[in-house]
N, CA, C and O atoms as a GROMACS GRO file, in nm:
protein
  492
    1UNK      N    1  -6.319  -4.989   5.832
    1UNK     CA    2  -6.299  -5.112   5.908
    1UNK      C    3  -6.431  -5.186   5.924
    1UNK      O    4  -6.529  -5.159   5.994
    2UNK      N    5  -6.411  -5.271   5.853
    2UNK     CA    6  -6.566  -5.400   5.863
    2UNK      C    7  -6.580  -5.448   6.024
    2UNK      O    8  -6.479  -5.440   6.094
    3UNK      N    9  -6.708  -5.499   6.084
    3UNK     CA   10  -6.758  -5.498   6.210
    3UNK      C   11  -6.734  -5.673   6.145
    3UNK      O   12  -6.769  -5.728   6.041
    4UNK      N   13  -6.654  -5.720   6.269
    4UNK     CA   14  -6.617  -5.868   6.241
    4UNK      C   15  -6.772  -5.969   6.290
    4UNK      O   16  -6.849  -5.924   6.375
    5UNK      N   17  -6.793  -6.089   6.230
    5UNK     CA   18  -6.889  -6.172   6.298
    5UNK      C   19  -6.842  -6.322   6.271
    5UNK      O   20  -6.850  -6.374   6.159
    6UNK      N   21  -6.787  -6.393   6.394
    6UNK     CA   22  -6.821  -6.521   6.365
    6UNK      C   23  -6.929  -6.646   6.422
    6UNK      O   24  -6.993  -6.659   6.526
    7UNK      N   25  -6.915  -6.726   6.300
    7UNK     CA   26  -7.084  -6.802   6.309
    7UNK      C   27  -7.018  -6.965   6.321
    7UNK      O   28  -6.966  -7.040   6.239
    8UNK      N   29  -7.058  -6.977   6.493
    8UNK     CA   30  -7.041  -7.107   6.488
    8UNK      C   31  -7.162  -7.204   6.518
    8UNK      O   32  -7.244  -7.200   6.610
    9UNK      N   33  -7.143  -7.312   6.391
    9UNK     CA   34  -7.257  -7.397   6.372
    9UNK      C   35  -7.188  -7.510   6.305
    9UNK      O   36  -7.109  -7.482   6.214
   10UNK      N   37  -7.215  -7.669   6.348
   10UNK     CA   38  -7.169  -7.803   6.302
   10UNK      C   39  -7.249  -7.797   6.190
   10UNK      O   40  -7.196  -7.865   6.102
   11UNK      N   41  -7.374  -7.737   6.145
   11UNK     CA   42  -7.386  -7.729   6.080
   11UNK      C   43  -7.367  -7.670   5.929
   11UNK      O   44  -7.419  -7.559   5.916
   12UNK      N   45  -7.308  -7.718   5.823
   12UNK     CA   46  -7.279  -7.648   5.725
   12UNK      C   47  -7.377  -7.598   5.689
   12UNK      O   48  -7.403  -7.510   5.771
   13UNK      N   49  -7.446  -7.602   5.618
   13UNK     CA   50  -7.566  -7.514   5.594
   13UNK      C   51  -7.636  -7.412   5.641
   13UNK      O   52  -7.640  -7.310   5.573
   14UNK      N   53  -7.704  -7.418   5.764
   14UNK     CA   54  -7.655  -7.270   5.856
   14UNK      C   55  -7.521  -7.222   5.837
   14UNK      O   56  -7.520  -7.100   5.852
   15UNK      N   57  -7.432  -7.258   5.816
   15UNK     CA   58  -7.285  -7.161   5.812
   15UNK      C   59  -7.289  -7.085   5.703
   15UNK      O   60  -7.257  -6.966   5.714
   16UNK      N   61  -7.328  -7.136   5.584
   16UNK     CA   62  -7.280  -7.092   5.412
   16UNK      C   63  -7.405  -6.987   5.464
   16UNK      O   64  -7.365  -6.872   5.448
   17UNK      N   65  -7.521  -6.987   5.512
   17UNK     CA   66  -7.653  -6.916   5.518
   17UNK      C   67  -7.636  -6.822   5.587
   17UNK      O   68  -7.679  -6.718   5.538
   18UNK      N   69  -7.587  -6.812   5.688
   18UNK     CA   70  -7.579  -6.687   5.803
   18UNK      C   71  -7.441  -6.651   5.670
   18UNK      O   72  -7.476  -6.574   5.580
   19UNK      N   73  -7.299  -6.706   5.664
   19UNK     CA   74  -7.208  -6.610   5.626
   19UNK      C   75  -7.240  -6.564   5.495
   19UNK      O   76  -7.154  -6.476   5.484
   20UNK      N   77  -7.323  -6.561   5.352
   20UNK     CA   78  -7.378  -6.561   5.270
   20UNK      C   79  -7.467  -6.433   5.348
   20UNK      O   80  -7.376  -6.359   5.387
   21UNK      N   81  -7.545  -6.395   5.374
   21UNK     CA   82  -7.657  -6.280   5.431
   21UNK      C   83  -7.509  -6.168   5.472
   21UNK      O   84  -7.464  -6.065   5.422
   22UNK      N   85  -7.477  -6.241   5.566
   22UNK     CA   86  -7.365  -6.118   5.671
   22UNK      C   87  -7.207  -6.057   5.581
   22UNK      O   88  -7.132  -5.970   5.625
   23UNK      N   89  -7.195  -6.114   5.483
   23UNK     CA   90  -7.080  -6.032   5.386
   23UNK      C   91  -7.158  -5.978   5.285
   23UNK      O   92  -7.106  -5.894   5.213
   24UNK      N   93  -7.321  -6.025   5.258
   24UNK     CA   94  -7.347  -5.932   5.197
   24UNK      C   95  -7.406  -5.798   5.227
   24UNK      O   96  -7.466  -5.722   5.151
   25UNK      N   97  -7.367  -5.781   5.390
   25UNK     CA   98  -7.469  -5.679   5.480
   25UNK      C   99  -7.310  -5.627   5.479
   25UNK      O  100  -7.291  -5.514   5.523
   26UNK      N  101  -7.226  -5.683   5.445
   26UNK     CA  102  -7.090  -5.544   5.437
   26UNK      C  103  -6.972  -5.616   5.570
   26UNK      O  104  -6.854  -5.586   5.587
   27UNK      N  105  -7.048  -5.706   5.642
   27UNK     CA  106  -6.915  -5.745   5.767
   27UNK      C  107  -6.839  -5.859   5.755
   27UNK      O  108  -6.903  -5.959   5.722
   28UNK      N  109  -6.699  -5.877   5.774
   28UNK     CA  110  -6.626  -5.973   5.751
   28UNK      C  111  -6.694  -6.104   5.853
   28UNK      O  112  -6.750  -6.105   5.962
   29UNK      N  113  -6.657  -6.204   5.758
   29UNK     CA  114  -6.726  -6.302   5.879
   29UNK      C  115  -6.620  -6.436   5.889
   29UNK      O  116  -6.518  -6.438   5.820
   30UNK      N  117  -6.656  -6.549   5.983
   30UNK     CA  118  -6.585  -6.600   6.049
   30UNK      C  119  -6.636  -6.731   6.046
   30UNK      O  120  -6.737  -6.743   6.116
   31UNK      N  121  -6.603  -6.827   5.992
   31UNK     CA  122  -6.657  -6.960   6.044
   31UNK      C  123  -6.613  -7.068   6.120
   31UNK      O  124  -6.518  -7.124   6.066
   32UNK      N  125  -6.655  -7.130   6.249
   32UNK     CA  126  -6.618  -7.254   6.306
   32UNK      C  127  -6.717  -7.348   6.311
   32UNK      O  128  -6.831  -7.307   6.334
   33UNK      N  129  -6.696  -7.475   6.292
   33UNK     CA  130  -6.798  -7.601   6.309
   33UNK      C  131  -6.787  -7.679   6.440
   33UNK      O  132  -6.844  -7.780   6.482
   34UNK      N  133  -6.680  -7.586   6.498
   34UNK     CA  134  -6.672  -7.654   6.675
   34UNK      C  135  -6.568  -7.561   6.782
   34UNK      O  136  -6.483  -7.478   6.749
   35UNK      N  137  -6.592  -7.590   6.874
   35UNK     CA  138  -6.531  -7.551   6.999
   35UNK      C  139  -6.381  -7.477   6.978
   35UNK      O  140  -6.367  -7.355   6.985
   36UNK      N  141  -6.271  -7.571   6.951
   36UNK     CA  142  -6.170  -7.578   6.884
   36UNK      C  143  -6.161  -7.450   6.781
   36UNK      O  144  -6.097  -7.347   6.803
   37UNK      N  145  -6.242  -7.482   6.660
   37UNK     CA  146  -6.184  -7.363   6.602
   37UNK      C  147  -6.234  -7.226   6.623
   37UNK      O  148  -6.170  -7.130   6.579
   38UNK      N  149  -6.364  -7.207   6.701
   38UNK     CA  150  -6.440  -7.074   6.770
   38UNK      C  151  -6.290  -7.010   6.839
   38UNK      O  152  -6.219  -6.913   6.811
   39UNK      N  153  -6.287  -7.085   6.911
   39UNK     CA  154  -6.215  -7.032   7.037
   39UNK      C  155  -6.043  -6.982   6.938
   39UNK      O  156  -5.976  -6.880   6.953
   40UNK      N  157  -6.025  -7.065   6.871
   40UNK     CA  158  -5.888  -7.005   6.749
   40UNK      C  159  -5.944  -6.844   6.693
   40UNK      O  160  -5.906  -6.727   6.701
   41UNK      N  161  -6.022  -6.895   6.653
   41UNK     CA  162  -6.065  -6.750   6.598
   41UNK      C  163  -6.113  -6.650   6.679
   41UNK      O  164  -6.134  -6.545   6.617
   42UNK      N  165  -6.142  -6.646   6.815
   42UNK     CA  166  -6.186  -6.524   6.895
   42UNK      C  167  -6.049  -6.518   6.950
   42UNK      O  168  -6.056  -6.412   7.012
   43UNK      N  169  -5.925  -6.563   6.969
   43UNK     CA  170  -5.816  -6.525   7.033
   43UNK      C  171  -5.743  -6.476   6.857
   43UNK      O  172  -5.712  -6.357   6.858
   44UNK      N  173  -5.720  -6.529   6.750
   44UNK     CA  174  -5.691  -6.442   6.692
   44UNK      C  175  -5.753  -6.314   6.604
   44UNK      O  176  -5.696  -6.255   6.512
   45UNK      N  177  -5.855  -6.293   6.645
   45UNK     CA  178  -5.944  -6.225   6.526
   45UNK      C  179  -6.016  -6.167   6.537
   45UNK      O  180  -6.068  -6.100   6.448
   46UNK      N  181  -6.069  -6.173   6.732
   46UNK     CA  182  -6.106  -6.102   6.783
   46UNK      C  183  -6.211  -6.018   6.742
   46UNK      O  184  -6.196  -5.899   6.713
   47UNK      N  185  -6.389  -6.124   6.738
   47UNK     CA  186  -6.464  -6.095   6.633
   47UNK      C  187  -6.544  -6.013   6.763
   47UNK      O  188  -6.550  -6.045   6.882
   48UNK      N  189  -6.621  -5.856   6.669
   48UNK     CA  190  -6.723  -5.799   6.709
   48UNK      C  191  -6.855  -5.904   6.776
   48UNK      O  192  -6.912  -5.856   6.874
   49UNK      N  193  -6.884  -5.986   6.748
   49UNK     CA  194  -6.975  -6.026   6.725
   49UNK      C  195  -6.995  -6.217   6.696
   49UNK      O  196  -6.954  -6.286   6.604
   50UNK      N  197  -7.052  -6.242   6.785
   50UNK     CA  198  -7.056  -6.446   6.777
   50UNK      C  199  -7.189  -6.494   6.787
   50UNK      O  200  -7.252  -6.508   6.892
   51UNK      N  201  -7.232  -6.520   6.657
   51UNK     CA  202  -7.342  -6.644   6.633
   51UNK      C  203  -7.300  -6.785   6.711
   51UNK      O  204  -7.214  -6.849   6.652
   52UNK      N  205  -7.336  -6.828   6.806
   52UNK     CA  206  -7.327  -6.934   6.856
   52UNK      C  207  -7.409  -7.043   6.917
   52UNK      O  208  -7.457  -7.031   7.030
   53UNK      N  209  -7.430  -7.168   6.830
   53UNK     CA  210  -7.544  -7.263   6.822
   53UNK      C  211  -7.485  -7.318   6.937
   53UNK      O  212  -7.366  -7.316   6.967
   54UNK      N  213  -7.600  -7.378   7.013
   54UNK     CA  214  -7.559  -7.463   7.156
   54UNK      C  215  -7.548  -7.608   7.175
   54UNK      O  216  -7.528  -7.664   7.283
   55UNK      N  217  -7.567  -7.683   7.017
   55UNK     CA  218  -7.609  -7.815   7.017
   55UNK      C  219  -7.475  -7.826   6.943
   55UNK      O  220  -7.498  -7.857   6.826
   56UNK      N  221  -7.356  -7.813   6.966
   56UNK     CA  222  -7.244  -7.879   6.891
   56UNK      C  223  -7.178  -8.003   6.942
   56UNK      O  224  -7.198  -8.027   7.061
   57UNK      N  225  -7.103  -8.087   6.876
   57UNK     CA  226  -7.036  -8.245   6.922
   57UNK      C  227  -6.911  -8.171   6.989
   57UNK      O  228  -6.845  -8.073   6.955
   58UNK      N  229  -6.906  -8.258   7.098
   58UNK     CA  230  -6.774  -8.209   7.144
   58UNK      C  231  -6.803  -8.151   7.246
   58UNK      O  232  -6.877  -8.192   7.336
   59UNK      N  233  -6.715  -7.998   7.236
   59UNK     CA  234  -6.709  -7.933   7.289
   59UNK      C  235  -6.876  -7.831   7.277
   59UNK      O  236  -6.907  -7.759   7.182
   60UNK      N  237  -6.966  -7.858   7.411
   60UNK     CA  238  -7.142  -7.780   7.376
   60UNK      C  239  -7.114  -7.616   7.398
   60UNK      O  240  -7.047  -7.542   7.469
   61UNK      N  241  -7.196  -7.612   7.306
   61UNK     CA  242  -7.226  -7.425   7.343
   61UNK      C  243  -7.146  -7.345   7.454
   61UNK      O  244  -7.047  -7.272   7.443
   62UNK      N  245  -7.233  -7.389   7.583
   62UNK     CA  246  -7.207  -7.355   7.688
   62UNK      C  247  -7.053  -7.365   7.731
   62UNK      O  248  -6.993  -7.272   7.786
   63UNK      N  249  -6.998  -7.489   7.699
   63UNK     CA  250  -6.870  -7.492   7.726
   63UNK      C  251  -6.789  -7.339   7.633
   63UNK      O  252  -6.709  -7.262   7.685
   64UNK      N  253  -6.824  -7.333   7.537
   64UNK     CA  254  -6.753  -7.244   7.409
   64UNK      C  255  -6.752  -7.124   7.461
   64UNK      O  256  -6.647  -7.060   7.476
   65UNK      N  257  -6.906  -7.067   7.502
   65UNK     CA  258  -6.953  -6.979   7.555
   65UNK      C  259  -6.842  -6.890   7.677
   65UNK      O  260  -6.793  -6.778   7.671
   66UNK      N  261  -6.830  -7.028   7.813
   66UNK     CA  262  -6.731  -7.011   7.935
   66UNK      C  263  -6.618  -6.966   7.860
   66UNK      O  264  -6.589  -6.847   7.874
   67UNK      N  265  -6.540  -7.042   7.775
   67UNK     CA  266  -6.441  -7.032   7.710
   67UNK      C  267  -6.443  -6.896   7.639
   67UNK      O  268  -6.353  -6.821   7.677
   68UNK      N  269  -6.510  -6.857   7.563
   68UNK     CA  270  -6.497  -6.726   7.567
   68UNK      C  271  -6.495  -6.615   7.611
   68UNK      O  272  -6.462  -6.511   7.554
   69UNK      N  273  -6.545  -6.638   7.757
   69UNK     CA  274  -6.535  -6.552   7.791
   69UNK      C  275  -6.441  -6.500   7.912
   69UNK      O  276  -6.444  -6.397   7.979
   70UNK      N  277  -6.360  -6.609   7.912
   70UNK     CA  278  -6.203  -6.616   7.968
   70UNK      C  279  -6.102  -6.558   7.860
   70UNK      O  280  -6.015  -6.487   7.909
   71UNK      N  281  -6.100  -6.569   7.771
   71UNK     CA  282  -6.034  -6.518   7.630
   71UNK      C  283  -6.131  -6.343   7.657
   71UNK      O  284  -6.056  -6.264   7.714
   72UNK      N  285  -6.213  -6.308   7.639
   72UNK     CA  286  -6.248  -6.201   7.619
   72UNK      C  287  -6.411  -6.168   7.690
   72UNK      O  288  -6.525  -6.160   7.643
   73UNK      N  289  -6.364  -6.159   7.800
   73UNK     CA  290  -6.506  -6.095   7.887
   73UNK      C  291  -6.625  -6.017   7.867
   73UNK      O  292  -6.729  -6.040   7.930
   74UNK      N  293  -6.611  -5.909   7.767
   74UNK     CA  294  -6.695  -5.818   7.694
   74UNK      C  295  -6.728  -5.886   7.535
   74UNK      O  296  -6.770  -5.814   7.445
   75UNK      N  297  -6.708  -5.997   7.518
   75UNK     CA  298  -6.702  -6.034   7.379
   75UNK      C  299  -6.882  -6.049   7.382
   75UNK      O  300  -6.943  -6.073   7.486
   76UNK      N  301  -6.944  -6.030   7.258
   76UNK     CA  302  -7.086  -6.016   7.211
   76UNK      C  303  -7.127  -6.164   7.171
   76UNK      O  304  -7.103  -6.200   7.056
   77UNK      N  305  -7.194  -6.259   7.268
   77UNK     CA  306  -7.267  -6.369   7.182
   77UNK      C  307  -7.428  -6.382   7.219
   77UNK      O  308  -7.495  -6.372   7.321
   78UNK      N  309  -7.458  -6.416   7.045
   78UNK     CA  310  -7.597  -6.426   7.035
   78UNK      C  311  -7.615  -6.595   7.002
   78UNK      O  312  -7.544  -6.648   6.916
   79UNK      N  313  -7.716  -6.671   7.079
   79UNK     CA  314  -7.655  -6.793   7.060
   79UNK      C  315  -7.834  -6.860   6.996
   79UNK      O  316  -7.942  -6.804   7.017
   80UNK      N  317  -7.811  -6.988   6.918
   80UNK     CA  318  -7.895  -7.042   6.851
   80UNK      C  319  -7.931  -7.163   6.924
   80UNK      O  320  -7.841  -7.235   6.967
   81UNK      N  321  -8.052  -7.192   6.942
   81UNK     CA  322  -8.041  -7.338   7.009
   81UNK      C  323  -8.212  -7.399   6.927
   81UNK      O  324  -8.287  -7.325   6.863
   82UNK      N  325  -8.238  -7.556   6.956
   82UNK     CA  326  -8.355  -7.569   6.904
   82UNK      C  327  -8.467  -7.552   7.000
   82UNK      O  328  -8.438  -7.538   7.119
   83UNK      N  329  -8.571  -7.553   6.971
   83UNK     CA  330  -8.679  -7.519   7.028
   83UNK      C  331  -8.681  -7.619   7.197
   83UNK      O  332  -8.628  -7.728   7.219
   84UNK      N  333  -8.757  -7.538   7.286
   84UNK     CA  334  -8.752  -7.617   7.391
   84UNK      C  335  -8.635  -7.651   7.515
   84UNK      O  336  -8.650  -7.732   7.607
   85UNK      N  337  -8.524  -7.573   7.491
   85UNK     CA  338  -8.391  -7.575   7.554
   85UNK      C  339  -8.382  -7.464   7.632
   85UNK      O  340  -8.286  -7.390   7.606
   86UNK      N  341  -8.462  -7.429   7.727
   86UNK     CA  342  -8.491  -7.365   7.812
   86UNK      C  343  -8.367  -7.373   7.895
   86UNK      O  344  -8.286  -7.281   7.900
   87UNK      N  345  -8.355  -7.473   7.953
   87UNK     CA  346  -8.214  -7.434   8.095
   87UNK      C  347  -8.097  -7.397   8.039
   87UNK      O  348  -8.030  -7.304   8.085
   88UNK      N  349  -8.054  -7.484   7.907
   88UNK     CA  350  -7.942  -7.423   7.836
   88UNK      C  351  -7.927  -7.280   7.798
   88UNK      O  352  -7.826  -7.211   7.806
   89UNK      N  353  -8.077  -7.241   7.744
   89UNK     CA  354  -8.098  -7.069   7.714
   89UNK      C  355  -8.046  -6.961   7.830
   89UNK      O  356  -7.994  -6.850   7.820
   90UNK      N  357  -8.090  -7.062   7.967
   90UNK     CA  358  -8.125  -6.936   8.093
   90UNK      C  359  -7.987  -6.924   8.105
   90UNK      O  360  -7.924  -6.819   8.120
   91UNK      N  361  -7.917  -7.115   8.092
   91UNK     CA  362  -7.738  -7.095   8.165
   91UNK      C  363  -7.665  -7.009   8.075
   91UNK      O  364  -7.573  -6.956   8.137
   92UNK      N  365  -7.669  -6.976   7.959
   92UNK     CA  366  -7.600  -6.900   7.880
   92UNK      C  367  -7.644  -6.795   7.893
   92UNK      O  368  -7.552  -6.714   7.890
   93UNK      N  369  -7.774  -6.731   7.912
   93UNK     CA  370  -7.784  -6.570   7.980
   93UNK      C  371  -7.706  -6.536   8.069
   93UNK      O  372  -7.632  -6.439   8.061
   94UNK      N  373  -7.719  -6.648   8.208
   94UNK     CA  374  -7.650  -6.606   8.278
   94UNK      C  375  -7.514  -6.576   8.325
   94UNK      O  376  -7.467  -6.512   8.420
   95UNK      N  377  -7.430  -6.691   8.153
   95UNK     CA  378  -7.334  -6.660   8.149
   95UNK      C  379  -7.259  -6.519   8.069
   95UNK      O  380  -7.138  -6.504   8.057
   96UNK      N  381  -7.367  -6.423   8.019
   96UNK     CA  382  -7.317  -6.355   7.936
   96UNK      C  383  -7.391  -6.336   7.784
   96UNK      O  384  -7.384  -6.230   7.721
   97UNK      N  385  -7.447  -6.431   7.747
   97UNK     CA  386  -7.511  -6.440   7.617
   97UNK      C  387  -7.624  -6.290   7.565
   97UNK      O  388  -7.683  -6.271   7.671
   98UNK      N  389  -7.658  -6.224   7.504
   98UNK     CA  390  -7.728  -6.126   7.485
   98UNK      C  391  -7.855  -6.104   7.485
   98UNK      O  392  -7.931  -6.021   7.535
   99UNK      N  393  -7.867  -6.237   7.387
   99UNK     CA  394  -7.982  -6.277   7.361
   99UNK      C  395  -7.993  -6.446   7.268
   99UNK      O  396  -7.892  -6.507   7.233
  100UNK      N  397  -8.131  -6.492   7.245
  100UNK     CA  398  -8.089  -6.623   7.167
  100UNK      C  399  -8.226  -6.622   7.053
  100UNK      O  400  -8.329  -6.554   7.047
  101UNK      N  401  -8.170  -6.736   6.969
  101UNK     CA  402  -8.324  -6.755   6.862
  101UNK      C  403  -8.309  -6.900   6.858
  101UNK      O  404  -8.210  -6.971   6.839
  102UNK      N  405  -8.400  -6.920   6.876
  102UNK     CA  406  -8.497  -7.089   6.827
  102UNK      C  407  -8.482  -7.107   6.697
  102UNK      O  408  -8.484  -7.011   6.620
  103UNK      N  409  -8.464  -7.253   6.650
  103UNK     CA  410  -8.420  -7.318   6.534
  103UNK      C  411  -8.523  -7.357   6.486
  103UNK      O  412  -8.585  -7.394   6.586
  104UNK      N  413  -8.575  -7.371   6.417
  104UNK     CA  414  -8.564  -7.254   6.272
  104UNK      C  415  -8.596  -7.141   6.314
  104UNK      O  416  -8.686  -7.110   6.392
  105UNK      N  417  -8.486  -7.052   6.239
  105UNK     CA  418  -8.503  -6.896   6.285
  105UNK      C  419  -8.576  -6.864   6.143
  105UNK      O  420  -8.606  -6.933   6.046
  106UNK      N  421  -8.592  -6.703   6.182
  106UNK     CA  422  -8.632  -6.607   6.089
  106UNK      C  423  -8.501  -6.562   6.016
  106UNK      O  424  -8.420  -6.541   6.106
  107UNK      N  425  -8.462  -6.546   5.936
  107UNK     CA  426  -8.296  -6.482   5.923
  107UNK      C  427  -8.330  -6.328   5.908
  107UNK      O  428  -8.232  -6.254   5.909
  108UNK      N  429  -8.428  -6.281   5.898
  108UNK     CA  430  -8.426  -6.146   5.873
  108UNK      C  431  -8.481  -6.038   6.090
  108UNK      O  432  -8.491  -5.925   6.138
  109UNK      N  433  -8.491  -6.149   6.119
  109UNK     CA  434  -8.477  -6.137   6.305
  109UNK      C  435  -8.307  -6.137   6.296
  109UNK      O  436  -8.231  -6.040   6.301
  110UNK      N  437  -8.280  -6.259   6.284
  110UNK     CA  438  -8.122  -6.244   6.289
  110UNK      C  439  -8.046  -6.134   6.300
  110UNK      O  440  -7.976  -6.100   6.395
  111UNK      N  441  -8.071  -6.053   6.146
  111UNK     CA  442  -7.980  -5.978   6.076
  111UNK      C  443  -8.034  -5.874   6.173
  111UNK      O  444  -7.949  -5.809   6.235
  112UNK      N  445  -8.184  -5.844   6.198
  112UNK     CA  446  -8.194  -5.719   6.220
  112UNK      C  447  -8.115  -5.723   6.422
  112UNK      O  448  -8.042  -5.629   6.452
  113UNK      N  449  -8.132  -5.793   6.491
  113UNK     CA  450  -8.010  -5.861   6.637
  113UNK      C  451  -7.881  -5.831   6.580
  113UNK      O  452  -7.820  -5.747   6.647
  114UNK      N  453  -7.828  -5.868   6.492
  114UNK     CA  454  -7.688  -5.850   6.453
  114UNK      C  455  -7.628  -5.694   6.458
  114UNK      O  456  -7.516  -5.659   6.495
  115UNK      N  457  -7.773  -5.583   6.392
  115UNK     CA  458  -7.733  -5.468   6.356
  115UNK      C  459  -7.755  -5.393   6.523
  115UNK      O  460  -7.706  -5.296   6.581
  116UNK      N  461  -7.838  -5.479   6.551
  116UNK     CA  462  -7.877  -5.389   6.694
  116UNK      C  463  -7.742  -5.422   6.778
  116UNK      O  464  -7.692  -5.323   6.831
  117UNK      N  465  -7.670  -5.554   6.800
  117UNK     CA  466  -7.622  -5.549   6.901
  117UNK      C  467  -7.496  -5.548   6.890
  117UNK      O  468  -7.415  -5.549   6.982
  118UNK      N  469  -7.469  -5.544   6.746
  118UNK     CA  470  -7.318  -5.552   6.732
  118UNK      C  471  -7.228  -5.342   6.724
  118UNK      O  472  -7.256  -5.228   6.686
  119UNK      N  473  -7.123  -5.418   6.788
  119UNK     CA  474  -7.081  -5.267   6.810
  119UNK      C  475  -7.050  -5.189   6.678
  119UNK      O  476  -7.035  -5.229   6.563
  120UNK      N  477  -7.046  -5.071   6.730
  120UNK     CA  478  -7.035  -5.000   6.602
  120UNK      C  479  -6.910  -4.953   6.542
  120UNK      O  480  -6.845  -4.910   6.638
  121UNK      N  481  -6.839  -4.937   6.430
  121UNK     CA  482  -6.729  -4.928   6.477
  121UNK      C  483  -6.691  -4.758   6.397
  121UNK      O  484  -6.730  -4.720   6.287
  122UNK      N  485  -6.608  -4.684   6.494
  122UNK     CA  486  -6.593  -4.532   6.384
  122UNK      C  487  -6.437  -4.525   6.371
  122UNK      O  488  -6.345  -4.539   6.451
  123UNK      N  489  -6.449  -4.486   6.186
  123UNK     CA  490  -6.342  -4.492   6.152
  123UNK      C  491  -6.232  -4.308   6.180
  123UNK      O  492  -6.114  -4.301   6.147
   0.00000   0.00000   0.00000
């Protein structure tokens, strides 16, 4: 059983990039470009694991964030934001968030956060 991850980012390019690294590290992955379809996919699909950028149209991070965690209280998010977004960082700690990385990331920080914090799963 693959350790699920989904990666939500308006951005395409971060998306193809994080899910491109993370199916080739062996875990099924998940993509949304907004609020709307995150939240579809953590009520059906019920991912190990959520990359979640805080600068989306619409529906922001933080909102997605709350929202998830009415859908699933123990759910795992690691969230992306750009440099300098300090209160947004702290409000999403305090909502639950794990940890976060500054834009432009390292992707090999990423991956190695992903392995640390995502659960493990035994078959």
């Amino acid at each position: 059983m693959k350790e699920k991850i989904l990666i939500v980012d308006d951005q395409f390019g971060i998306r193809i990039l994080l899910n491109e690294v993370f199916q080739k590290e062996g875990y099924q992955t998940f993509q949304a470009a907004n609020g709307v379809q995150a939240l579809d996919i953590v009520k059906k699909h019920d991912p190990d694991l959520v990359l979640l950028d805080m600068k989306i149209p619409g529906m922001d991070g933080i909102e997605i964030l709350k929202r998830m965690k009415v859908i699933d209280p123990d759910i795992r998010v690691i969230i992306m934001t750009a440099y300098g977004e300090l209160d947004m960082i702290q409000e999403a700690k305090d909502l639950g968030a794990i940890t976060h990385f500054a834009k432009p990331f390292d992707i090999d920080d990423i991956r190695a956060a992903v392995r640390k914090y995502i659960p493990q799963k035994t078959n």
